[in-house]
mmCIF file of the N, C-alpha and C atoms, coordinates in Angstrom:
data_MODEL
# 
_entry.id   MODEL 
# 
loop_
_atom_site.group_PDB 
_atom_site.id 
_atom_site.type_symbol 
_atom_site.label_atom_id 
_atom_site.label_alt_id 
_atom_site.label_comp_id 
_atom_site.label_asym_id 
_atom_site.label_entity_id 
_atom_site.label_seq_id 
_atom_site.pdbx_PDB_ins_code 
_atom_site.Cartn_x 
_atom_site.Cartn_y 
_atom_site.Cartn_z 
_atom_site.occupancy 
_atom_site.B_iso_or_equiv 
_atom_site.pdbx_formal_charge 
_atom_site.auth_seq_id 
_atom_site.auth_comp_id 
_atom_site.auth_asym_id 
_atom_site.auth_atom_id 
_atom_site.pdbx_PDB_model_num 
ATOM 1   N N  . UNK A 1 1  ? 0.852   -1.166 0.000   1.00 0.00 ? 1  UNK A N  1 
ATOM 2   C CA . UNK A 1 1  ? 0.000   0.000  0.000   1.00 0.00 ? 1  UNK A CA 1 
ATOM 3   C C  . UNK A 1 1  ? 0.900   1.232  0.000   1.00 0.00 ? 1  UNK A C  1 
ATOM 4   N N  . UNK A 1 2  ? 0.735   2.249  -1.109  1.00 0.00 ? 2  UNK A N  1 
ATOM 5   C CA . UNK A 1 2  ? 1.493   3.672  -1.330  1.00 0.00 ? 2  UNK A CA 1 
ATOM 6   C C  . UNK A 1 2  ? 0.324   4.975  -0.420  1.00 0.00 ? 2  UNK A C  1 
ATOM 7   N N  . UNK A 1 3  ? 1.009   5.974  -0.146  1.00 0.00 ? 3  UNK A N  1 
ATOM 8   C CA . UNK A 1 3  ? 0.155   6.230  0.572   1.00 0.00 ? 3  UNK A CA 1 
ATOM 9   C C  . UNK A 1 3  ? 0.926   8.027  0.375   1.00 0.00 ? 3  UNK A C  1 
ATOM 10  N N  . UNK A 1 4  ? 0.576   9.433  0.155   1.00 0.00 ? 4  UNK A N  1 
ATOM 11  C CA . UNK A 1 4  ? 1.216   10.471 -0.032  1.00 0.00 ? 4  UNK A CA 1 
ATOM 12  C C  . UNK A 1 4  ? 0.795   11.281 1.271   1.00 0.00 ? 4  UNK A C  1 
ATOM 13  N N  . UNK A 1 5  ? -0.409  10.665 2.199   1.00 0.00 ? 5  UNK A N  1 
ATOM 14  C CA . UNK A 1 5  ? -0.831  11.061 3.266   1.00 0.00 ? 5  UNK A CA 1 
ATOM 15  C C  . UNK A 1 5  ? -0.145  10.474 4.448   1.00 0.00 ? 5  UNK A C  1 
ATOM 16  N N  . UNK A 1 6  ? 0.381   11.397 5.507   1.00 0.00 ? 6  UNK A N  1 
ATOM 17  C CA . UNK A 1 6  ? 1.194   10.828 7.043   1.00 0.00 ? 6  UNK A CA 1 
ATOM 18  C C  . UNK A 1 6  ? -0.170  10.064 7.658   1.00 0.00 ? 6  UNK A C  1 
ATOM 19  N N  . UNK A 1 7  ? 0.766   9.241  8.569   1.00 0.00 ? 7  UNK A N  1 
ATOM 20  C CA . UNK A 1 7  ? -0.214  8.619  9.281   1.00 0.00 ? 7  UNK A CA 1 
ATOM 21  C C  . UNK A 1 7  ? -1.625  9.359  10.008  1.00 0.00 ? 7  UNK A C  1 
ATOM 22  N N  . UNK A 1 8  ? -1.029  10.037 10.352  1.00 0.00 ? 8  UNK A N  1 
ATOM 23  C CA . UNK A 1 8  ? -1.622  11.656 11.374  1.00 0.00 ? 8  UNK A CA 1 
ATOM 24  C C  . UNK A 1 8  ? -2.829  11.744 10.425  1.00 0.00 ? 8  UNK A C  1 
ATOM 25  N N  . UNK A 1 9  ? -3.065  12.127 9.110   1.00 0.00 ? 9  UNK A N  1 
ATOM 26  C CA . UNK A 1 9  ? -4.036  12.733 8.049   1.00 0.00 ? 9  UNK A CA 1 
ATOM 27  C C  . UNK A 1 9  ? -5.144  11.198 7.584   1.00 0.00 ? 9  UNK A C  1 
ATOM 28  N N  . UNK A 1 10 ? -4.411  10.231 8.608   1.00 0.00 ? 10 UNK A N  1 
ATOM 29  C CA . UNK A 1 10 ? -5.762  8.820  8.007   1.00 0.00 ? 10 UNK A CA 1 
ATOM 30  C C  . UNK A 1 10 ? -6.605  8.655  7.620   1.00 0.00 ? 10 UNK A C  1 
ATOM 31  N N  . UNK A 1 11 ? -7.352  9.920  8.798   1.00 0.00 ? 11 UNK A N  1 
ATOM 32  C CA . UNK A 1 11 ? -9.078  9.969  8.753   1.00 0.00 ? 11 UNK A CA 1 
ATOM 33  C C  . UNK A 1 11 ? -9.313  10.960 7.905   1.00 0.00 ? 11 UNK A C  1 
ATOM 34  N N  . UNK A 1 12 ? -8.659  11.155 7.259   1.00 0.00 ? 12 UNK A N  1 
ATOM 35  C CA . UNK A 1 12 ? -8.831  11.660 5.637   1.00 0.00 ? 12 UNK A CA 1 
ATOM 36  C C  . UNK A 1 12 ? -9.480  10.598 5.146   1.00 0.00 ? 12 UNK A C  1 
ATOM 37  N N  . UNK A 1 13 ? -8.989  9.781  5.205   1.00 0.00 ? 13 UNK A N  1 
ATOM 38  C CA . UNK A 1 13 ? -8.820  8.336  4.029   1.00 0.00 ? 13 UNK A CA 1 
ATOM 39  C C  . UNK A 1 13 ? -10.229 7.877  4.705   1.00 0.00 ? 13 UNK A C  1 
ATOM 40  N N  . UNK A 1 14 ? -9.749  6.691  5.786   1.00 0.00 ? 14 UNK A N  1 
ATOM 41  C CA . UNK A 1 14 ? -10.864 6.275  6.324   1.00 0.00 ? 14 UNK A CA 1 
ATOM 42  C C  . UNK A 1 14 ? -11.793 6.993  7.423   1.00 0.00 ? 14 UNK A C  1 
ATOM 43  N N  . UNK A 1 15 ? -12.621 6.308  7.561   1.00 0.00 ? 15 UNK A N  1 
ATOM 44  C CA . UNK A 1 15 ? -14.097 7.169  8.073   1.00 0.00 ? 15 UNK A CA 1 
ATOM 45  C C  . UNK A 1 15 ? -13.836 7.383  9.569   1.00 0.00 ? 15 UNK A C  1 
ATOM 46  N N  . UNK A 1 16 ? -13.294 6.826  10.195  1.00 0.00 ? 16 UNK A N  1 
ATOM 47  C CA . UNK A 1 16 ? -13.066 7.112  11.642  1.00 0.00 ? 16 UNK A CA 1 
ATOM 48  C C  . UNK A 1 16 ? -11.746 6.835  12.194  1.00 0.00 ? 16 UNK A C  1 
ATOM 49  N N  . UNK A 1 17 ? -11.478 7.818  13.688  1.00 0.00 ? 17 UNK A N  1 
ATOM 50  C CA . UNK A 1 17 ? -10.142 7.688  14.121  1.00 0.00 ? 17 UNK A CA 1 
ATOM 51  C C  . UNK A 1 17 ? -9.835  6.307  14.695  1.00 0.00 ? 17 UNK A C  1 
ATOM 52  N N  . UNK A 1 18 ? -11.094 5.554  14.746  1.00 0.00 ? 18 UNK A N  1 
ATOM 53  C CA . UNK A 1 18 ? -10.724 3.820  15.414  1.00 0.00 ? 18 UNK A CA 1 
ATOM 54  C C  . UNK A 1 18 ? -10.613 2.916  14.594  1.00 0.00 ? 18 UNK A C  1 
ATOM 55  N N  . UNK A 1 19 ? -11.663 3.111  12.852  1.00 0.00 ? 19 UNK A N  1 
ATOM 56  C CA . UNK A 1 19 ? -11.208 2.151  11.825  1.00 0.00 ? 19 UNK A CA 1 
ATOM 57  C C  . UNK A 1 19 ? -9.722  2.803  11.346  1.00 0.00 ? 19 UNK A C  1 
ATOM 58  N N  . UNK A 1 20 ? -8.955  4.091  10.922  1.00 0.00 ? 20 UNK A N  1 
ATOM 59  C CA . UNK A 1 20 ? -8.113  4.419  10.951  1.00 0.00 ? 20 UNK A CA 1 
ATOM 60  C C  . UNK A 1 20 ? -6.626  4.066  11.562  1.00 0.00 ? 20 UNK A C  1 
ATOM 61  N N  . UNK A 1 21 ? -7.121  3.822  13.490  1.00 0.00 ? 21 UNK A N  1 
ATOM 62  C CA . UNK A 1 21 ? -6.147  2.979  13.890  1.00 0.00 ? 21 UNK A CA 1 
ATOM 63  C C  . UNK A 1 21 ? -6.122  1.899  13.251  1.00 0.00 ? 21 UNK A C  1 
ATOM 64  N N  . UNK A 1 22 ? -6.854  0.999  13.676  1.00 0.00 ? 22 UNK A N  1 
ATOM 65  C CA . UNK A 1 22 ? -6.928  -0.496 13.155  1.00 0.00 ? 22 UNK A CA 1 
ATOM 66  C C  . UNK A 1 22 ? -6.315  -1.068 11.908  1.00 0.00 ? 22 UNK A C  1 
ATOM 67  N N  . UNK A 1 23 ? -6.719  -0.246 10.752  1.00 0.00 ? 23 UNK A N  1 
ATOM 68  C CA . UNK A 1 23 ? -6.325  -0.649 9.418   1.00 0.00 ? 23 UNK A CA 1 
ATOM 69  C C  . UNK A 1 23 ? -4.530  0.088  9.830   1.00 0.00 ? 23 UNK A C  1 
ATOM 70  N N  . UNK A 1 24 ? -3.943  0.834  10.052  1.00 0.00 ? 24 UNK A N  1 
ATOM 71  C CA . UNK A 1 24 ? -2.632  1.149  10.217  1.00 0.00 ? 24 UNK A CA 1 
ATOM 72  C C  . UNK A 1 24 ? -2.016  0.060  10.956  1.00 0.00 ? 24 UNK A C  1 
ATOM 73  N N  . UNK A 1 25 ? -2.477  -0.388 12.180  1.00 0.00 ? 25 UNK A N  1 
ATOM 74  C CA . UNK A 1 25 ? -2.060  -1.209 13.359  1.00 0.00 ? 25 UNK A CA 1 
ATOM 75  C C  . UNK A 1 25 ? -1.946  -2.583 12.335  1.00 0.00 ? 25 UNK A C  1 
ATOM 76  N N  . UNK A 1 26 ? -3.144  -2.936 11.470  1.00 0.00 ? 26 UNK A N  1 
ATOM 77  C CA . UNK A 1 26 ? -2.614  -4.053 10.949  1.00 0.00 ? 26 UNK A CA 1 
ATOM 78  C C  . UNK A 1 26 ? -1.596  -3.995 9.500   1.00 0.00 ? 26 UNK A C  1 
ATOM 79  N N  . UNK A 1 27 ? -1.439  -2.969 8.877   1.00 0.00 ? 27 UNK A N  1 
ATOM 80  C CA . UNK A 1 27 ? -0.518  -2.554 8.018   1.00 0.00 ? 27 UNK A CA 1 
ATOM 81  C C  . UNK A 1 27 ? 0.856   -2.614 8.317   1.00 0.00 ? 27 UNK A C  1 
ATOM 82  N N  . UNK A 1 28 ? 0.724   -2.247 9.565   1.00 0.00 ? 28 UNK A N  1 
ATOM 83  C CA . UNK A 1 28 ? 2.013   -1.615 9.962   1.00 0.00 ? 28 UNK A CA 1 
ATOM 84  C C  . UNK A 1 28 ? 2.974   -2.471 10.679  1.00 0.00 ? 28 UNK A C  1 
ATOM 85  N N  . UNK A 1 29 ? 2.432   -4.244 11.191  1.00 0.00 ? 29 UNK A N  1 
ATOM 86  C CA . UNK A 1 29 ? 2.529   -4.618 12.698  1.00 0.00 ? 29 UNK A CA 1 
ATOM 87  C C  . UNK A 1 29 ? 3.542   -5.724 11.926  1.00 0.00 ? 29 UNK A C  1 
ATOM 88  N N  . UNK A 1 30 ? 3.451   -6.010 10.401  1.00 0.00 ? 30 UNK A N  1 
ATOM 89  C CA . UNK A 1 30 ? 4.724   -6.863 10.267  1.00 0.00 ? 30 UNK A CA 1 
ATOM 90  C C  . UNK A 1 30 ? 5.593   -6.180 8.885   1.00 0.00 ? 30 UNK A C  1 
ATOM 91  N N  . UNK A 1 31 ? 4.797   -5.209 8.576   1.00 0.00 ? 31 UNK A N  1 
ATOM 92  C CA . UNK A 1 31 ? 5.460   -4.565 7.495   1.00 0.00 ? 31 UNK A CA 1 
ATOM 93  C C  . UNK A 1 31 ? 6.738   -3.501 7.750   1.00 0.00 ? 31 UNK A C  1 
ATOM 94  N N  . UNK A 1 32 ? 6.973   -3.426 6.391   1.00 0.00 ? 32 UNK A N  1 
ATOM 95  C CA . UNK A 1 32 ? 8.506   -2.113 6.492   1.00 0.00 ? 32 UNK A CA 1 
ATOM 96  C C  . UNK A 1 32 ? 8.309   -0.724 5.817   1.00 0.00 ? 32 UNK A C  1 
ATOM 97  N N  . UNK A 1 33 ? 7.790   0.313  6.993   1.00 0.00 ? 33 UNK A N  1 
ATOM 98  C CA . UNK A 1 33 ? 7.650   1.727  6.375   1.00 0.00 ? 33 UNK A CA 1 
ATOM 99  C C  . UNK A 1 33 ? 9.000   2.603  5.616   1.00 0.00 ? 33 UNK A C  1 
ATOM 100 N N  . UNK A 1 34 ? 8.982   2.964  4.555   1.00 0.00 ? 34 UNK A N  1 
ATOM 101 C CA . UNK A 1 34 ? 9.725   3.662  3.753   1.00 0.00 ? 34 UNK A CA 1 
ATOM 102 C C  . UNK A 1 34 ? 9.645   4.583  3.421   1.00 0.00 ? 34 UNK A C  1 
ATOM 103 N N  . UNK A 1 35 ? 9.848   5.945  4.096   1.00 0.00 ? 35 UNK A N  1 
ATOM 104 C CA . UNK A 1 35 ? 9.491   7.122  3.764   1.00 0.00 ? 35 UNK A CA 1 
ATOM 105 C C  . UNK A 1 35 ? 10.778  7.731  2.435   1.00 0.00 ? 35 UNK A C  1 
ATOM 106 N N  . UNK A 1 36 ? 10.094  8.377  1.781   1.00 0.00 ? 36 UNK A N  1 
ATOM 107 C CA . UNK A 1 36 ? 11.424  8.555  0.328   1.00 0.00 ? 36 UNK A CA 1 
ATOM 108 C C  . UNK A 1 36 ? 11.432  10.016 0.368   1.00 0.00 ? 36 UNK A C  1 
ATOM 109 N N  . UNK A 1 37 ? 10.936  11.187 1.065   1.00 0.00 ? 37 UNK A N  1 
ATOM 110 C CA . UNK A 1 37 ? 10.938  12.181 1.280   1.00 0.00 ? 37 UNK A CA 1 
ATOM 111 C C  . UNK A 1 37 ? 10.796  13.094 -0.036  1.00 0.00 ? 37 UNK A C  1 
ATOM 112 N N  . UNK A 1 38 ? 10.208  12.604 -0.996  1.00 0.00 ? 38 UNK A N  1 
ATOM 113 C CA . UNK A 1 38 ? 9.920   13.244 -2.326  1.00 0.00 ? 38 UNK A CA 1 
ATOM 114 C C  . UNK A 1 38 ? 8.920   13.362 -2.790  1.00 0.00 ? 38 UNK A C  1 
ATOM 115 N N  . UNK A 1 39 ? 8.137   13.913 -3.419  1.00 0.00 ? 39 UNK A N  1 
ATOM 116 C CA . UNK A 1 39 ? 6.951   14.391 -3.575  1.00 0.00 ? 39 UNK A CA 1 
ATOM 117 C C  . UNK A 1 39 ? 6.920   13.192 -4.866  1.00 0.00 ? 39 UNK A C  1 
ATOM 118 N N  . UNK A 1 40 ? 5.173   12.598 -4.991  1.00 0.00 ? 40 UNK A N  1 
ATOM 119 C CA . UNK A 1 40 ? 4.670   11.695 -5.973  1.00 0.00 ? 40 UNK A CA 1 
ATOM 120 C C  . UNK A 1 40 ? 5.035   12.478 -7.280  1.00 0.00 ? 40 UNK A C  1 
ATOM 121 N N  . UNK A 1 41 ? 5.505   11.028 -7.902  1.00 0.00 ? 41 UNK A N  1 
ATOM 122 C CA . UNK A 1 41 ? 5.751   11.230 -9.439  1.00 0.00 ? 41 UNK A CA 1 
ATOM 123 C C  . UNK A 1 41 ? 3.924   11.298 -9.749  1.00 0.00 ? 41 UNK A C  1 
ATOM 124 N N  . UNK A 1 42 ? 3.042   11.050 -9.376  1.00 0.00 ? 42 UNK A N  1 
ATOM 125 C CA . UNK A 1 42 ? 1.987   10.683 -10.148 1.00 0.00 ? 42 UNK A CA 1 
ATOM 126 C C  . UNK A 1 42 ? 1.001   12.258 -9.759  1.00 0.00 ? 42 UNK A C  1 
ATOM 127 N N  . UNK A 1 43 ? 1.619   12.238 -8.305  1.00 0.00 ? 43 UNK A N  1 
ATOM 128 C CA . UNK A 1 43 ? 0.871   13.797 -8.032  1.00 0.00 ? 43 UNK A CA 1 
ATOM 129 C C  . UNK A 1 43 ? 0.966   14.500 -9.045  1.00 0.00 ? 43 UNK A C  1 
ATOM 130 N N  . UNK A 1 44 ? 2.455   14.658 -9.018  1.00 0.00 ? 44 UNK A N  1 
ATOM 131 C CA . UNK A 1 44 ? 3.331   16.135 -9.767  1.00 0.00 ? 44 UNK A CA 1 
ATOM 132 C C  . UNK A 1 44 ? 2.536   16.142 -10.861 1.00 0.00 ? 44 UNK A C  1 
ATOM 133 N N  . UNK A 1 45 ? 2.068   14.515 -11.762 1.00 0.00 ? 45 UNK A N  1 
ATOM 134 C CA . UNK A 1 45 ? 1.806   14.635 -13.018 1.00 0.00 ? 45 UNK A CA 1 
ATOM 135 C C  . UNK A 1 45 ? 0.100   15.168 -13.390 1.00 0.00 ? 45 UNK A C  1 
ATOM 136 N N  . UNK A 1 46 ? -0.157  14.872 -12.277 1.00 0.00 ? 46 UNK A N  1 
ATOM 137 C CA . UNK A 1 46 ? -2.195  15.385 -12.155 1.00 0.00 ? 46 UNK A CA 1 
ATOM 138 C C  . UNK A 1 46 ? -2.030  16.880 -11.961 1.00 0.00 ? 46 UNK A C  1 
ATOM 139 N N  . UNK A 1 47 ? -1.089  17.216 -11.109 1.00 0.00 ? 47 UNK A N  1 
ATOM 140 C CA . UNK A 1 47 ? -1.012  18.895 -10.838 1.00 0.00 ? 47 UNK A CA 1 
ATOM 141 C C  . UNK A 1 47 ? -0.929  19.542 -12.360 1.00 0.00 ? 47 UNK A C  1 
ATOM 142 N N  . UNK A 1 48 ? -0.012  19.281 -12.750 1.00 0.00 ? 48 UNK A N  1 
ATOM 143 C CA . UNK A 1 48 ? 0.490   19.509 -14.252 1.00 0.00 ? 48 UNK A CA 1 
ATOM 144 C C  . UNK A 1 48 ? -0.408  19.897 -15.246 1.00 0.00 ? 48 UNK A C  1 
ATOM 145 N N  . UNK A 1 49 ? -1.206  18.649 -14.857 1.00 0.00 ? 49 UNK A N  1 
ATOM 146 C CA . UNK A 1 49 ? -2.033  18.272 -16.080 1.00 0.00 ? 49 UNK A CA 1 
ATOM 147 C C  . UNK A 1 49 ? -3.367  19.221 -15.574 1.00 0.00 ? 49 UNK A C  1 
ATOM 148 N N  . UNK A 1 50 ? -4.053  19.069 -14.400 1.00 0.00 ? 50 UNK A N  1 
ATOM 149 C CA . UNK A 1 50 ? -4.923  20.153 -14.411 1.00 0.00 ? 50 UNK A CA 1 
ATOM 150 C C  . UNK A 1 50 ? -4.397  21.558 -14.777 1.00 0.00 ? 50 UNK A C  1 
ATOM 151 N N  . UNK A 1 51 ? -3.250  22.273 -14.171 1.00 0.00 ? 51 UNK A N  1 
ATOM 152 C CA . UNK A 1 51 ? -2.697  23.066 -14.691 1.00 0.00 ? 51 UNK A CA 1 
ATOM 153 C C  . UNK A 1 51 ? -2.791  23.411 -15.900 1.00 0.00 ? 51 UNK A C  1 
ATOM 154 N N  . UNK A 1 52 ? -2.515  22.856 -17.182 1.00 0.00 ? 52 UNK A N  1 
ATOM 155 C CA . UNK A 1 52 ? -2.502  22.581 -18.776 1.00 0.00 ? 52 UNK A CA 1 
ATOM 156 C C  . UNK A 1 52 ? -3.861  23.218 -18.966 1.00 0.00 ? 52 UNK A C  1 
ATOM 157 N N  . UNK A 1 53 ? -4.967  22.070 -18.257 1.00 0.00 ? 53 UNK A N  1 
ATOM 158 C CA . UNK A 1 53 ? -6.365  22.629 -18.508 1.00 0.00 ? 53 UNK A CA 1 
ATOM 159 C C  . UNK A 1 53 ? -7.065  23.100 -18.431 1.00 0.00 ? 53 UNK A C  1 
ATOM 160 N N  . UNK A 1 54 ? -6.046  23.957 -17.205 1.00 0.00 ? 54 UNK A N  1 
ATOM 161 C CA . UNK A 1 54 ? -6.983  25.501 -17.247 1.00 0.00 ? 54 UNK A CA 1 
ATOM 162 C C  . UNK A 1 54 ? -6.853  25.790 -17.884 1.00 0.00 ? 54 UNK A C  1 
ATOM 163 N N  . UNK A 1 55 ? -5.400  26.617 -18.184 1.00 0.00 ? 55 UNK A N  1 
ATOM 164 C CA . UNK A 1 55 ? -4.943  27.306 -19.210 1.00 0.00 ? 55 UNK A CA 1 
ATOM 165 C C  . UNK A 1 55 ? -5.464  27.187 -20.759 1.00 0.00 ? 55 UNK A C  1 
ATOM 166 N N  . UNK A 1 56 ? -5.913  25.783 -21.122 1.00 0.00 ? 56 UNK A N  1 
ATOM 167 C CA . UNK A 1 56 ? -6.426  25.957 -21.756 1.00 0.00 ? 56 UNK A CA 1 
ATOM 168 C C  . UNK A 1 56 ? -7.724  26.340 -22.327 1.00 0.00 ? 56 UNK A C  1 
ATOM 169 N N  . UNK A 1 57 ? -8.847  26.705 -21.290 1.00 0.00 ? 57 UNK A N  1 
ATOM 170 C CA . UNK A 1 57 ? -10.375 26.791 -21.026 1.00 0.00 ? 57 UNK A CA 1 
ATOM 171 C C  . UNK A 1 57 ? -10.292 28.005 -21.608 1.00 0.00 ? 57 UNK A C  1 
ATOM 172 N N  . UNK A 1 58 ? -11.459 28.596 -22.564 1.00 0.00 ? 58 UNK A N  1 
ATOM 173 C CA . UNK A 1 58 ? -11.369 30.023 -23.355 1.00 0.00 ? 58 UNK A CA 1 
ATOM 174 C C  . UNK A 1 58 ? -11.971 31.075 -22.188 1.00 0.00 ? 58 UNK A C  1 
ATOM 175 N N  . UNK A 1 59 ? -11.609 32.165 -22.273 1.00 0.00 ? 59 UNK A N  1 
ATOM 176 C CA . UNK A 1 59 ? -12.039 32.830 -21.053 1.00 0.00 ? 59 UNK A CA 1 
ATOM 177 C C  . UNK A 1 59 ? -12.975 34.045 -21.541 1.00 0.00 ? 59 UNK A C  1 
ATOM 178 N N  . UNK A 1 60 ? -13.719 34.397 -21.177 1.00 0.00 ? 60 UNK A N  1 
ATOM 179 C CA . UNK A 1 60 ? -14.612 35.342 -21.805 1.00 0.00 ? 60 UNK A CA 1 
ATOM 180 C C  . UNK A 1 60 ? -13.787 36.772 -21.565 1.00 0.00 ? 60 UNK A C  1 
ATOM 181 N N  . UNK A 1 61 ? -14.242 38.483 -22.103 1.00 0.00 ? 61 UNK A N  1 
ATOM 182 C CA . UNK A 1 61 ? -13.543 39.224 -21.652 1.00 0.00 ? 61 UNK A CA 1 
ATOM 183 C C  . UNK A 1 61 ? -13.394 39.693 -19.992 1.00 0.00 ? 61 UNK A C  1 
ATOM 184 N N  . UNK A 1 62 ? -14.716 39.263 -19.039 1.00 0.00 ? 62 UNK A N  1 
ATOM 185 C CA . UNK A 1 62 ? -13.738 39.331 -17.717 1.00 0.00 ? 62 UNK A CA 1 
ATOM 186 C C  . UNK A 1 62 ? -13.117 38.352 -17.339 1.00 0.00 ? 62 UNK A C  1 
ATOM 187 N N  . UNK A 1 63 ? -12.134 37.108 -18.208 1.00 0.00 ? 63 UNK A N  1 
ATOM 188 C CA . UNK A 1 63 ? -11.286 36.482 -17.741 1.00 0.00 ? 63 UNK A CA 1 
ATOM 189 C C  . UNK A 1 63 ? -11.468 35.504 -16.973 1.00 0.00 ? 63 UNK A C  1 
ATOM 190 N N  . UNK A 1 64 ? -12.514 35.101 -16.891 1.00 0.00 ? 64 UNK A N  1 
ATOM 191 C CA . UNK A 1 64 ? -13.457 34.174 -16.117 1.00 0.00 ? 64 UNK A CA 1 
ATOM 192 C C  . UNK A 1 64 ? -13.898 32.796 -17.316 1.00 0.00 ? 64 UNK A C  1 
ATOM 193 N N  . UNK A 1 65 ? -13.611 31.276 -16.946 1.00 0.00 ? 65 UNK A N  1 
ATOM 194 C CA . UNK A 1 65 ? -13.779 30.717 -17.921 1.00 0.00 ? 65 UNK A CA 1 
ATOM 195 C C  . UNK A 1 65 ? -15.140 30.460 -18.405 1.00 0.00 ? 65 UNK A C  1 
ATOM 196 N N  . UNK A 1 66 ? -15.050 30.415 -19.902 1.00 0.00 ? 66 UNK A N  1 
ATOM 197 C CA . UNK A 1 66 ? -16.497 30.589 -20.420 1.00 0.00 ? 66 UNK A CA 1 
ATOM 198 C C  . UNK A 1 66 ? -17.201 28.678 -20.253 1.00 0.00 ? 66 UNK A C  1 
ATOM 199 N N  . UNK A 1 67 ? -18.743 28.852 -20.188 1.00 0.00 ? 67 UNK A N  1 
ATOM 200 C CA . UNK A 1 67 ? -19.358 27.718 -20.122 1.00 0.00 ? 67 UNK A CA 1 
ATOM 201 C C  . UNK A 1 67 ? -19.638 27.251 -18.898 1.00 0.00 ? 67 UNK A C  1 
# 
C-alpha cells in the first residue's frame, strides 16, 4: 500500500479515528515503512495536467472561464 498522506491525516482516508487505527495497526505490525521524502511522481503529473487545462479553457472578456 502507497500512501502520499502521514499517518496523522488517516481519517482523511478512512471514516473514523478507530477504523483508521486499526487498518494502520494491521498494516504496519509486520510490514517495512519507507518514507522517500519526495513528492509523488503521479501527483506532480495530475497537478500539471490540471494546470494545462486551465490554461487551456477560453475565457470570456472578464477572464473568467467561459461555459
Amino acid at each position: 500500500m502507497a500512501s502520499n498522506e502521514s499517518f496523522g491525516g488517516g481519517t482523511k482516508t478512512f471514516t473514523g479515528p478507530r477504523l483508521c487505527a486499526a487498518i494502520v495497526d494491521r498494516l504496519t505490525f509486520s510490514g517495512t515503512i519507507i518514507e522517500t521524502g519526495s513528492e509523488s511522481y503521479r501527483l506532480a503529473q495530475t497537478k500539471a495536467k490540471q494546470q494545462a487545462n486551465r490554461e487551456k479553457q477560453p475565457v470570456g472578456p472578464d477572464r473568467q472561464p467561459c461555459g
